[in-house]
Structures are given as structure tokens and as C-alpha cells.
N, C-alpha and C positions, 0 to 999 in steps of 0.2 A: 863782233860781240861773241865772247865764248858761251857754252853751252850753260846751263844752271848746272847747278851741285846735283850730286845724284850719287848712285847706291846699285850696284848690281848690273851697271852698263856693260858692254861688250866692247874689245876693244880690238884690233889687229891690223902689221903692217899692211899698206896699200899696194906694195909691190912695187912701187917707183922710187924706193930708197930716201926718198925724201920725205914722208909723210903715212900716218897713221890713221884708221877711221875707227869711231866711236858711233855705234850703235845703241839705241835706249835706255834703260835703265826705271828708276823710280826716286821720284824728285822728295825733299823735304816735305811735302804735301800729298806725297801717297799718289803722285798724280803717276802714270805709267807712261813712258815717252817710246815715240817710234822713230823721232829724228834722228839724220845718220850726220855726222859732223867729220871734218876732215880737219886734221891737226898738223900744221907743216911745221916739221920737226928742227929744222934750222932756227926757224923764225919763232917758236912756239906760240905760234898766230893760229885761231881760230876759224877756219867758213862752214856755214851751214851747208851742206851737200844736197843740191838740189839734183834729184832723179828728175826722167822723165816722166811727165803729166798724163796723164789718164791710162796709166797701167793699175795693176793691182800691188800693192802694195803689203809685206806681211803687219799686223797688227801690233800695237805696241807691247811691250814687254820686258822684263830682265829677266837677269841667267841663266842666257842662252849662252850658244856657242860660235864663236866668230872669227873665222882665220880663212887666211890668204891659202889658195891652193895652186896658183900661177900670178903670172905679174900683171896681170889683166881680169883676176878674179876672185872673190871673195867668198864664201863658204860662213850661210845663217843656219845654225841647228837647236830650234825649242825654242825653252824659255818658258815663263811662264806671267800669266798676270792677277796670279793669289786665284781666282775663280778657272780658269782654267792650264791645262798644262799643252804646250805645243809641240808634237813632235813631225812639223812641217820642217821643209827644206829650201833655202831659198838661194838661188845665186845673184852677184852683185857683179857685174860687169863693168869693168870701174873706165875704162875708157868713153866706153860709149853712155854710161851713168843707169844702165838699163838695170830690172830689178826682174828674175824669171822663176818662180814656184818651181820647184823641180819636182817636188815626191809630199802628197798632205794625206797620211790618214787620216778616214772619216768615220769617228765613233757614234755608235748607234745607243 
């Protein structure tokens, strides 16, 4: 099943020359999404990208920033979700599906 329609998602090569991922956005309904989607570019076939479980995960949001910085790594900068603006850091380790906070300032 592909992802719903949306507005403001993130999108960039995954490094494996065969596919693409899509990071959140904001749905028809104003809903603000944090799902990451993998799009295999041959097939233009949809899977939901399941990371690994009980990590921290960054929070939902669009436009952000989202590009490949090696063939094994992804690069998450901001975004925002209308209430707040984020200028956290996040890396995507696309082999191992791991999600790592690198850099969050904390406003007072």
C-alpha cells in the first residue's frame, strides 16, 4: 500500500541506486506524519520502512531536510509542525534501519 497524499514530505536517494525514501510530511487532514517509506524505483512499488523498535525516534513533521550523505546513510535537518520549528539532527542508517539523534538544541 503506498503512502496517503501529502504536502511538504522529504524525500532522498537511499544510496542503493535502486530506491528512494520519503520521510513525513502533512496529510489532507492537517495530520503531520513521521513515517519513513521506501520507494523502489524500478517497480515504482511502495513499503513502509520499518526502523528498529524501542529507539527514539524524531517527531513528526514537514520541511525538513533529507539527503543521502553516503550509501549507507541518510542526513534529517528540521522541519517544522506549525507549533514548533526543529532544528535537530538526525541520522538514518539504512542498512542496519537504525535512527541516531546526532546534534538537538534545547530552547529555554
Amino acid at each position: 500500500m503506498p503512502p496517503t497524499c501529502r504536502k511538504g514530505g522529504m524525500m532522498a536517494d537511499s544510496g542503493d541506486g535502486e530506491s528512494a525514501l520519503l520521510l513525513g510530511g502533512i496529510s489532507s487532514q492537517t495530520t503531520y506524519d513521521k513515517t519513513l517509506w521506501n520507494l523502489a524505483t524500478s517497480k515504482y512499488s511502495w513499503e513502509r520502512y520499518q526502523t528498529k523498535t524501542n529507539i527514539v525516534e524524531p517527531k513528526a513533521r514537514w520541511k525538513g531536510t533529507l539527503c543521502r550523505v553516503d550509501a549507507n546513510s541518510v542526513l534529517l535537518f528540521g522541519g517544522s509542525d506549525e507549533v514548533e520549528y526543529f532544528d535537530d539532527v538526525w541520522l538514518l542508517k539504512v542498512s542496519t534501519k537504525e535512527r541516531l539523534l546526532l546534534f538537538n538544541v534545547e530552547r529555554g
